[in-house]
N, C-alpha and C positions, 0 to 999 in steps of 0.2 A: 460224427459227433465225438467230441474229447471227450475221453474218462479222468475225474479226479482223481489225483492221488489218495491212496490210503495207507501209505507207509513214511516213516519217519525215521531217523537214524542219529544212532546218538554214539558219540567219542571221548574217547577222553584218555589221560596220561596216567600211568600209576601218581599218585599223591602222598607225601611226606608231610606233616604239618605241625610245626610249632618249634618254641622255642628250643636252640641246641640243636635242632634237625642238618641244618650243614654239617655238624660236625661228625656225621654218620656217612658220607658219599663216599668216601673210598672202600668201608664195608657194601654201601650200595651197588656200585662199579664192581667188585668181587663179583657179585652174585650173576655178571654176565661173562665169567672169562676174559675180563681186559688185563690186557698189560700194556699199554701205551696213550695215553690221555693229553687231550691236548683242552686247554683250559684259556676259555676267552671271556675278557673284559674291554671297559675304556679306561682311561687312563684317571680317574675320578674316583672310580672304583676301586680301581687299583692301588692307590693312594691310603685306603682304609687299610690294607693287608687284608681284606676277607679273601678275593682270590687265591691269595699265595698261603694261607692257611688252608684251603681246603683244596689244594694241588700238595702243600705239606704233608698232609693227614694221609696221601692215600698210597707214600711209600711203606707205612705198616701193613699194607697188604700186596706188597708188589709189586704195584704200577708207578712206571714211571710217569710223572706231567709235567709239561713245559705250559707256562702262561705265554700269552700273548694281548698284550694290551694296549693293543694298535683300532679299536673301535672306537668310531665315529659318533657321537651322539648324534643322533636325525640321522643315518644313516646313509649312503649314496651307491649308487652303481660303482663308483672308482673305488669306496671306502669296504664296501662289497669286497670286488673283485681283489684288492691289496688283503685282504683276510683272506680269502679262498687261495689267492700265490702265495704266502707263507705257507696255507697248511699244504698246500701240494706239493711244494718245493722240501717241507719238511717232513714228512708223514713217510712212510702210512700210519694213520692211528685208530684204534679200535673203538675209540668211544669219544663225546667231544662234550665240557661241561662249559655253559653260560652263566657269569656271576653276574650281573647286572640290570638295568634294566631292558624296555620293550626291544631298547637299538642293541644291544647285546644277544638281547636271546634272535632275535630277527637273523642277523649278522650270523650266529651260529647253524640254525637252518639251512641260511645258504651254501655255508662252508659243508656241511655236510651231503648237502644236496649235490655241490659241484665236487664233492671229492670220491662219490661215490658211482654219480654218472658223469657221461661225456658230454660236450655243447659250451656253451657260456650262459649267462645270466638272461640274454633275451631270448634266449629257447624256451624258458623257463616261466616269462615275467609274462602276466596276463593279460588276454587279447582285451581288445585293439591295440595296445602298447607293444606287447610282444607275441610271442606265438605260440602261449600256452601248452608248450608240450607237456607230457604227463614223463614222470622220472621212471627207466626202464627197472632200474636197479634195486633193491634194498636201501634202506642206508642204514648207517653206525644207530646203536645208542647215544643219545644226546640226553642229559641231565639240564633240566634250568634249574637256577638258582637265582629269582626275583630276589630284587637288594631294591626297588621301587614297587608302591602299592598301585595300580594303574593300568599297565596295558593288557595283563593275561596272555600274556604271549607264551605263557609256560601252558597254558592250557589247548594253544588252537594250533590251526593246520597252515596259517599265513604267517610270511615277513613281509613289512615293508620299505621301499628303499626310494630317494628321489631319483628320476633319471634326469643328470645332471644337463644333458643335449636336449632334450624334450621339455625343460620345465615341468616337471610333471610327477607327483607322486601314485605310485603305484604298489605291485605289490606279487608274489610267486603265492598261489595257494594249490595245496594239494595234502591228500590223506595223510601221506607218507613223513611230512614236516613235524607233525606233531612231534612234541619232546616222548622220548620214553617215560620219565618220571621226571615231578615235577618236584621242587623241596621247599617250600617254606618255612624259611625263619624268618619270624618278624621281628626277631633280636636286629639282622642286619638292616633293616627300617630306619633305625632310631635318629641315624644319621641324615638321614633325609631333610632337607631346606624344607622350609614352611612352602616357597612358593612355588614348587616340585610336588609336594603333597596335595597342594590346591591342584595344577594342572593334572598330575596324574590321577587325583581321586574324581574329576570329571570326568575321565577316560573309563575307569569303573564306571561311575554313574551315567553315562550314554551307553557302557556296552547293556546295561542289565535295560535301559530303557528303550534300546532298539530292539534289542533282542524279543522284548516283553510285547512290543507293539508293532513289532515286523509279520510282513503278510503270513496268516498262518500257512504251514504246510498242507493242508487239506485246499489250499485256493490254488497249487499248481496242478498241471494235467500231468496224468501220470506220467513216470518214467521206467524205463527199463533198467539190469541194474547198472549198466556200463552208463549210464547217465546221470547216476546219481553221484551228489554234490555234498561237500561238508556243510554248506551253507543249506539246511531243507528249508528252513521257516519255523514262524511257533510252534511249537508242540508242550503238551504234557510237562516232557522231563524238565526243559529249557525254562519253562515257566516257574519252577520250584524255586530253579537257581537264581532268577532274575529277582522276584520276591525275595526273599531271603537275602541277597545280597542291598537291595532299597532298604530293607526291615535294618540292617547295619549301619548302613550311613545314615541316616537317622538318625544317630543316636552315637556315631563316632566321627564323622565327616568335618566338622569345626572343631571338636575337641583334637583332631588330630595337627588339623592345622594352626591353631592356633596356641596350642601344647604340645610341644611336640615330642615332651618326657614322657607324657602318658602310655604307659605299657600296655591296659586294656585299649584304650584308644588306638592303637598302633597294631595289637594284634587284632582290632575287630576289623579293622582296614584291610591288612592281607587277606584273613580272613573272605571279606567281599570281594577281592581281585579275585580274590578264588574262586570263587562262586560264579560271580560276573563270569570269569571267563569259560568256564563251563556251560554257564548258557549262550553266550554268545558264542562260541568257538563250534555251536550245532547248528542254533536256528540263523545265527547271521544278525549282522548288523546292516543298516540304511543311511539315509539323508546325512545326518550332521557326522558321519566318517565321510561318507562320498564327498559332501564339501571339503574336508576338514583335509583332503589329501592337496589340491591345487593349493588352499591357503595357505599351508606347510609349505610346499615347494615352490610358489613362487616368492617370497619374502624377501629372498636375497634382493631381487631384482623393485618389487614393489616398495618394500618397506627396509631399507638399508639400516634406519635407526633404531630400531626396535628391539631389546634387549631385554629380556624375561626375568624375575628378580631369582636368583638361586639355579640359573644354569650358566654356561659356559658364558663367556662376555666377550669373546673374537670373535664372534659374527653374529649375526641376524639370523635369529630363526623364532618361530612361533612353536613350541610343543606342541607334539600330536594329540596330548588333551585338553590343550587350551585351546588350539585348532578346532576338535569336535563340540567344544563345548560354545563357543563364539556364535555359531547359528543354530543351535538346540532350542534355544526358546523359539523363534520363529518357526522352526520345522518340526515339531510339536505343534504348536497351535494350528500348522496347515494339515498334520496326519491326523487333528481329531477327531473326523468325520467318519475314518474307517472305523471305527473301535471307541467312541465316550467312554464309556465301561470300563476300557483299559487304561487311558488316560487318566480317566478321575483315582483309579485303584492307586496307580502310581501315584497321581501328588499324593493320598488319603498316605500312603506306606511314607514317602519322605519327607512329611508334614504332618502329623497326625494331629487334627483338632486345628486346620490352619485356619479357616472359615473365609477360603474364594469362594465365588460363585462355582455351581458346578455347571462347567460350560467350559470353550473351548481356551479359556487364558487361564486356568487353575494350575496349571502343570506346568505351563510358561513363567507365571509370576513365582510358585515354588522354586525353581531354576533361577531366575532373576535375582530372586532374594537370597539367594545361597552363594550366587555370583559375586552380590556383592560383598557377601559377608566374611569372602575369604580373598579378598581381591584380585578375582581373574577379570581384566578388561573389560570396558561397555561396549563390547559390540568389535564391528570389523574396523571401525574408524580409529580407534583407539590403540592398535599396532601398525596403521601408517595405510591403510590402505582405504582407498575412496571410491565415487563413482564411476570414475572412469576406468578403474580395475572390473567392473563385477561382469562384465563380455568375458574377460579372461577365466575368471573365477567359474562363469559358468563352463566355458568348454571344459576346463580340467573335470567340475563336477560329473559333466554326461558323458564323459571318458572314464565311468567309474560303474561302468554296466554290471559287474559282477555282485555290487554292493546294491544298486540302486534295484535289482532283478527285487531285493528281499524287501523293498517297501512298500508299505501297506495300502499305497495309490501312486500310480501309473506316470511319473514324475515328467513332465516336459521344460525345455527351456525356459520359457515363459514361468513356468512354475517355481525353476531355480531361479529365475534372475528375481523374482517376484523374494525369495523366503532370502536371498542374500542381500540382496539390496534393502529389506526392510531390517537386515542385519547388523547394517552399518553402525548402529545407534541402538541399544535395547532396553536404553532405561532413562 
């Protein structure tokens, strides 16, 4: 007979917070003995001066940095590995900073990953896709520096990247990923597109929501400790952050998008990426990430015309928060059964006083109505993809075993094709 676990495990990055905070990292970077920094963005970013300012700031203390502002928004295996042959080709460097967002700090991960052990990227990229190996090595200090409110990628132990042969988005997770210190200024927000805020502050709001209503950790059978995973389940700590992060958007999530001068509104946002990613980046995320990875990477192919308001406009792609948030209402209303309690807590926190029934569409309709209210798309139909995609849709989904391990009931095909397909259309 299997023993329950009775241990939980919680991580996390040193944290910098608030406004002016960037312009402290080259004091930060001191306090490790660097002297050679290499400093990655997109080209977007890069455009504002914030990276070449805080690569400026850090020869007062003796480091030299070169930027590099060849990242990929939606990142790829080839956009990957062209970041990883520059730093190889140029390096060696002792420390590596991310100004941007989730595809920037991802991007930086890897580079660090592959610059410090031997292999290529599918050594690295997690089974069934690739062959999960674990990194022998150490790796450098790595600084984020989120310039988008949204993925917590400054906080967790994963990148993610399309594999462009595979159709397929995926993703390297391991302990060792984690940023050293993470920096938050919501000064460098301000610039942020409204319809970049709307997607990425869905990406918050599903991490704190999975994270909140993912299988507790007490429902796996023990493990030993070379088994243990960043990803344990709910617990405790996890649950603080995920609250507390809902208790936010609440109360800054349209004001941000829809104001986007707002300075508390802007820094209550970071604020919850933060938070958000702190619970999520322990107990794990579920269902509408595990979707939200095929929707992402097949688009090129499904949905050619589909162009997001306030990102790139040379090609087709669906944001990774617009992505998660597109079948949230439906896989919600199918995870209510494990947990009412949690579900209802959640809409009562991003709702307060909403007056749905309590039952299993209160937390779907809270979503819904927020959906609309900042205009992320009705559903899967509405970026270009139909029936005859959701076969596809689902095998990407059940190729996302790492993600789906942490939901709150036992997901089958029939299940996914069930909660995508009633996707297509959500209002």
């Amino acid at each position: 007979m299997s023993r329950s676990e009775t241990v939980f495990t919680y991580g996390a990055p040193g944290l910098k917070f608030g406004v002016g905070a960037s312009d402290e990292i080259g004091y930060d970077l001191s306090q490790y003995d660097v002297r050679r920094v290499l400093v990655l963005t997109d080209p977007g970013v890069a455009a504002t001066g914030h990276p070449q300012r805080v690569a400026d700031q850090m020869a007062g203390f003796g480091i030299e940095a070169i930027v590099f502002n060849g990242v990929q928004v939606e990142p790829t295996d080839a956009s990957f590995t062209a970041a990883i042959t520059f730093a190889r080709e140029t390096g060696p460097w002792d420390a590596y900073v991310a100004v941007g967002g989730g595809s920037t700090i991802d991007t930086a991960k890897a580079v660090n990953l592959l610059t410090t052990n031997d292999g290529d990227l599918m050594d690295y990229i997690n089974a069934p896709v690739g062959r999960a190996r674990a990194p022998r090595n150490a790796l450098k200090p790595l600084v984020a520096v989120p310039t988008t409110t949204g993925t917590g990628a400054e906080s967790t132990t994963i990148c993610v990247l399309d594999v462009l042969a595979l159709k397929v988005k995926t993703g390297i997770s391991h302990a060792r990923l984690r940023p050293t210190l993470a920096v938050v200024d919501p000064a460098l927000t301000m610039t942020q597109p409204a319809g970049v805020t709307a997607a990425a502050g869905m990406d918050i709001l599903c991490h704190a929501l999975e994270s909140y209503t993912a299988r507790a950790f007490t429902a796996y059978d023990a493990k030993t400790p070379e088994q243990r995973v960043p990803y344990c389940g709910a617990n405790p700590i996890s649950d603080l952050w995920s609250e507390q992060a809902m208790t936010l958007l609440a109360t800054s999530f349209r004001q941000a998008v829809h104001h986007g001068d707002d300075t508390v509104a802007r820094e209550q946002m970071a604020l919850a990426a933060t938070m958000a990613g702190l619970g999520f980046g322990n107990a794990g995320v579920h269902l509408p990430h595990a979707n939200a990875y095929p929707i992402a990477g097949r688009v090129k192919d499904s949905c050619p015309d589909f162009r997001p308001a306030g990102y790139p406009a040379d090609e087709p792609m669906v944001p990774h928060g617009m992505a998660v948030s597109l079948t949230a209402p439906e896989a919600f209303r199918w995870t209510f059964s494990s947990s009412p309690e949690r579900h209802l807590r959640a809409a009562s926190l991003l709702a307060p006083g909403h007056g749905y029934d309590a039952g299993p569409d209160a937390l779907p309709s809270v979503l819904a109505d927020l959906m609309r209210d900042i205009a992320i798309p009705n559903g899967l139909g509405a970026v270009g993809y139909d029936e005859g995609d959701v076969d596809d849709l689902v095998t990407g989904t059940m190729q996302q075993q790492r993600l789906l391990a942490t939901a709150p009931r036992e997901v089958t095909e029939d299940d996914a094709a069930g909660i995508l397909g009633r996707s297509l259309e959500l209002w």
